[in-house]
C-alpha positions in Angstrom: 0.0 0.0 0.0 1.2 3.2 -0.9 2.5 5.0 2.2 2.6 8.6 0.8 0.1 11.4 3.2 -3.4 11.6 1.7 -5.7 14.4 3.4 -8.1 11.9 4.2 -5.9 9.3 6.2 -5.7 8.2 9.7 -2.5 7.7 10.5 0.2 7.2 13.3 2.5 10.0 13.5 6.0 10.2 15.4 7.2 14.0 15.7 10.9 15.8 15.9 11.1 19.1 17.4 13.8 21.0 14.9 17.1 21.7 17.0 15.4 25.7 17.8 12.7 24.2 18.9 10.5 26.4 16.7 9.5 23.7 14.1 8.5 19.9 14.1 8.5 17.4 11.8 7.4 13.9 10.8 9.5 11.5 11.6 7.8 8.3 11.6 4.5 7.5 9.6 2.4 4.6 10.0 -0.7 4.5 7.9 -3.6 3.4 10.2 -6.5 4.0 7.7 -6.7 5.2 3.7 -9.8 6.7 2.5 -9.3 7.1 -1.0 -12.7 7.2 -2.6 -13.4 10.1 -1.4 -11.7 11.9 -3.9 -14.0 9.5 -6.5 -17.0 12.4 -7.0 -16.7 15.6 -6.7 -19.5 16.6 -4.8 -18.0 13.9 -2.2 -14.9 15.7 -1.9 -15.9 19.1 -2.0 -17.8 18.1 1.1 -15.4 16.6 3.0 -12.9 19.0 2.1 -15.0 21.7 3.9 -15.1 20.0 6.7 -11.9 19.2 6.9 -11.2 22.8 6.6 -13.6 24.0 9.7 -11.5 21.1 11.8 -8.4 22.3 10.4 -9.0 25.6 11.2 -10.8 25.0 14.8 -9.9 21.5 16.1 -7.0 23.2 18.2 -9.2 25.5 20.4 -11.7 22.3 21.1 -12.6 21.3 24.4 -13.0 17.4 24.2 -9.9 16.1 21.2 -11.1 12.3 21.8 -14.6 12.7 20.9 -13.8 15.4 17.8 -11.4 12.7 16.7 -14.1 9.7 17.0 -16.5 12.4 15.1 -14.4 12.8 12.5 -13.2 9.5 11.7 -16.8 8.2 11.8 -17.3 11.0 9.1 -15.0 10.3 6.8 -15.0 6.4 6.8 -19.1 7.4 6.0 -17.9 9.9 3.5 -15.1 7.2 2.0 -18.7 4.7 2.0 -20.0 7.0 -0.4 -23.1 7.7 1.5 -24.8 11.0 1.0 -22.0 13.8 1.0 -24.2 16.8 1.9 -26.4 14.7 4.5 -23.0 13.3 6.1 -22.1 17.2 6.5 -25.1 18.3 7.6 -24.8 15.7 10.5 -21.3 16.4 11.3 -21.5 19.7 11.7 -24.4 19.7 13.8 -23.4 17.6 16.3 -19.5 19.0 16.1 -21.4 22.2 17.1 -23.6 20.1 19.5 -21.0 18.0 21.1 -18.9 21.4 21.5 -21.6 23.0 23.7 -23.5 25.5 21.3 -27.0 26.2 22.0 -27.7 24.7 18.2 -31.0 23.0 19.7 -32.2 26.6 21.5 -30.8 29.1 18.8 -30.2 27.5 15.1 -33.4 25.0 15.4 -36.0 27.9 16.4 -34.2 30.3 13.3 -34.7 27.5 10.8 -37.7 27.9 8.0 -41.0 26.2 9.0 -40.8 24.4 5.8 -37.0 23.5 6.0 -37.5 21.9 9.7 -38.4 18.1 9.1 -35.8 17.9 5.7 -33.3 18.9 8.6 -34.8 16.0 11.6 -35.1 13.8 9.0 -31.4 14.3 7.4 -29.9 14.7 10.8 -31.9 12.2 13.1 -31.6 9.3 10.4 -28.6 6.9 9.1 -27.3 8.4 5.9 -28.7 7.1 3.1 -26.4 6.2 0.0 -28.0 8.5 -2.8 -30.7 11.3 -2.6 -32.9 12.3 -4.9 -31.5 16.2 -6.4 -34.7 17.8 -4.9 -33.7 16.2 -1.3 -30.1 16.9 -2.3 -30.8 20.6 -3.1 -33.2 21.0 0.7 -30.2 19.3 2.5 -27.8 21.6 0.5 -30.2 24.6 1.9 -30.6 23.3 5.3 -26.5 22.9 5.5 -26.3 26.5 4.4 -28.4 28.2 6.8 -26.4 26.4 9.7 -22.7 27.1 8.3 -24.5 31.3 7.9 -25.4 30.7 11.9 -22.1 29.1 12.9 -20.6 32.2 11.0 -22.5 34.9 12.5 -23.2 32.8 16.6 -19.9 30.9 17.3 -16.5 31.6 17.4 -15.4 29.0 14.9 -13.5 30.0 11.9 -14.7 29.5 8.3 -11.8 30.9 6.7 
């Protein structure tokens, strides 16, 4: 198996500290987990890639590591299963910001369109299907959008 860093991977990491001190750097790598179909459909990768970037961008500042690492990997092994990309999102990010203490429940929920409200239970409350139709695609894609606007204008998280 090829060994080489994919964005998607899991692996085991040993780490040198550069001689100031200022830098580190890999010094052992031990592929744990390789998560290559993601990359397979766009629309798959373009999701995953955004979250990747919120964690990449936020996962330091995080209270609990452990369970944004179980998150995560649960994520992208669903992503890599080719299950719905936008529903898989959708999920993620709600319980990231639900698991990380925002009042999503009390603040986002109440915000969210009447007509948008069981799309959302029913996306986030329910295993990930493999395909959705594009009209369920598109309401998810909505439903996804108003949450990253909230996260943007309620939390402190970075978008980029």
């Amino acid at each position: 198996m090829d060994a080489r860093p994919d964005l998607f991977d899991t692996a085991d990491l040993q780490l040198e500290t550069s001689k100031q001190g200022t830098a580190r750097f890999v010094r052992e790598y031990h592929l744990v987990s390789r998560r290559l179909s993601i990359g397979a459909s766009y629309h798959t990768l373009r999701h995953a890639s955004e979250f990747a970037a919120l964690l990449a961008r936020n996962a330091p500042h995080m209270a609990e590591p452990a369970e944004l690492f179980q998150l995560a990997e649960r994520s992208f092994d669903a992503f890599a299963e080719r299950k719905a990309p936008e529903v898989i999102h959708l999920k993620t990010v709600y319980l990231l910001l639900k698991n990380e203490g925002y009042p999503i429940r009390e603040a986002w929920w109440p915000q969210l369109p009447n007509h948008l409200k069981e799309p959302a239970r029913e996306a986030i409350n329910s295993p990930a299907p493999e395909s959705t139709s594009k009209e369920v695609r598109g309401v998810n894609e909505t439903v996804l959008q108003n949450l990253y606007f909230w996260l943007e204008r309620e939390t402190d998280l970075e978008l980029g």
